[in-house]
LOZALUM-844530 format. One record per residue (C-alpha): residue number from 0; y, z, x. Coordinates in Angstrom, 3 decimals. Layout:
% LOZALUM-844530
<NUM, <Y, Z, X>>
...
This chain:
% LOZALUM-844530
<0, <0.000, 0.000, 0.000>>
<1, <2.172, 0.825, 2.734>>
<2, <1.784, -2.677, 3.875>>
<3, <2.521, -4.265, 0.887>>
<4, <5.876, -2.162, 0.829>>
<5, <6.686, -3.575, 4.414>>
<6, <5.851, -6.982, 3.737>>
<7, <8.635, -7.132, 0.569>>
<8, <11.184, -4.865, 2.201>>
<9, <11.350, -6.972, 5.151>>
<10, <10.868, -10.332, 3.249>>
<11, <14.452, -9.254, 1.185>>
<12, <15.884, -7.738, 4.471>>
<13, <15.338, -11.784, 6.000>>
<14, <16.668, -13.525, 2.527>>
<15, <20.001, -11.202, 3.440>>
<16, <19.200, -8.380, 0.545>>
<17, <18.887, -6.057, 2.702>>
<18, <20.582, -3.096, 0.510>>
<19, <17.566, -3.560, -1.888>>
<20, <15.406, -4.311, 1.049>>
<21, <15.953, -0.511, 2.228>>
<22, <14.462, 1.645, -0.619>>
<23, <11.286, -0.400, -0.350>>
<24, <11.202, -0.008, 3.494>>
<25, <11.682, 3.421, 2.847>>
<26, <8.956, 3.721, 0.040>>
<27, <6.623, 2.018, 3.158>>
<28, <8.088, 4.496, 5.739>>
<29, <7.069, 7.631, 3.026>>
<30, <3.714, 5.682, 2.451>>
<31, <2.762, 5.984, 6.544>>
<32, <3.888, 9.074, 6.518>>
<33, <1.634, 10.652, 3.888>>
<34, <-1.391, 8.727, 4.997>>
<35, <-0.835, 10.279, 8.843>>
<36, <-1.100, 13.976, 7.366>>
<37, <-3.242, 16.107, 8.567>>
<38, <-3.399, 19.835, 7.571>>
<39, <0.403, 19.446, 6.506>>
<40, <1.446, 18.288, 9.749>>
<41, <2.280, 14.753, 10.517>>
<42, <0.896, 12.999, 12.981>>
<43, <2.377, 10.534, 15.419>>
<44, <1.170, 6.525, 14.616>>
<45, <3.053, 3.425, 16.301>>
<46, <2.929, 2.377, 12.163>>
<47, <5.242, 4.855, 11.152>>
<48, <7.561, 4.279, 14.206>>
<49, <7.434, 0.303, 13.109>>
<50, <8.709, 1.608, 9.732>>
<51, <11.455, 4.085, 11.144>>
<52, <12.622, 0.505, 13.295>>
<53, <12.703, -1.522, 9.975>>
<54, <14.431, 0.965, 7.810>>
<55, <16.572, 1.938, 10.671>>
<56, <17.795, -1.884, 11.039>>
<57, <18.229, -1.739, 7.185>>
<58, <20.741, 0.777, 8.000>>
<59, <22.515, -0.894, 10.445>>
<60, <22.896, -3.713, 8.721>>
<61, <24.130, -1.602, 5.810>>
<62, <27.011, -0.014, 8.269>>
<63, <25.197, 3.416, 8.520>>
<64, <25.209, 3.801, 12.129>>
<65, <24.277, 7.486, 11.782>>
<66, <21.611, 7.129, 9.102>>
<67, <20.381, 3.674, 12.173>>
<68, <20.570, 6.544, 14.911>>
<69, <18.152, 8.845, 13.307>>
<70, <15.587, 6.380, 12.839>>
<71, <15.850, 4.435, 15.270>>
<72, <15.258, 7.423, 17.886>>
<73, <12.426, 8.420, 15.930>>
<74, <10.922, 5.016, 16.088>>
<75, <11.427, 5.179, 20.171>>
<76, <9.612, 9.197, 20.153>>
<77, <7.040, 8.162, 18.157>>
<78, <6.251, 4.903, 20.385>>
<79, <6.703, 6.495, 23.239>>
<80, <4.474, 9.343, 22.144>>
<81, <1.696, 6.896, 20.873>>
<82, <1.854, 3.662, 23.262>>
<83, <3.373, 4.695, 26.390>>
<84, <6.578, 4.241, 28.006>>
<85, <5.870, 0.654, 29.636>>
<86, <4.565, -1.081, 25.905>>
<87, <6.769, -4.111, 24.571>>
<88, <6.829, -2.160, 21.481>>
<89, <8.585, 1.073, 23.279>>
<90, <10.779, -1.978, 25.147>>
<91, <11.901, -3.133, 21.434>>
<92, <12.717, 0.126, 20.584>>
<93, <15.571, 0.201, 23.053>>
């Protein structure tokens, strides 16, 4: 389902709806997050960084540099956490 959520948000964040683009990348980024729960404690996974980087770039786009910040140095902990320091996908999240 999370997928599914991903797919649209960023499908409408590329057609240049991006403001209703962002509730659905955040209904993907609350999907991930739930399904990497363990004993009420979330759990790093490069998926839920990818979704912190999309609805992060929502935000930016949007003109919510704060709102960007947060989630975009989330997405960089997580990847960093999960793939390593010397991954492309830690490099993106520069």
């Amino acid at each position: 389902r999370g997928g599914i959520y991903m797919g649209l948000g960023l499908v409408r964040d590329r057609l240049g709806r991006t403001k209703e683009a962002l509730p659905i990348l955040q209904q993907a980024l609350e999907h991930y997050q739930q399904e990497h729960t363990r004993d009420y404690a979330q759990l790093d996974a490069s998926i839920i960084a990818k979704a912190h980087m999309s609805v992060g770039k929502a935000h930016e786009k949007l003109g919510d540099a704060a709102a960007a910040a947060k989630h975009m140095s989330e997405a960089l902990r997580i990847f960093k956490a999960t793939v390593g320091d010397t991954s492309p996908l830690t490099a993106h999240a520069l």
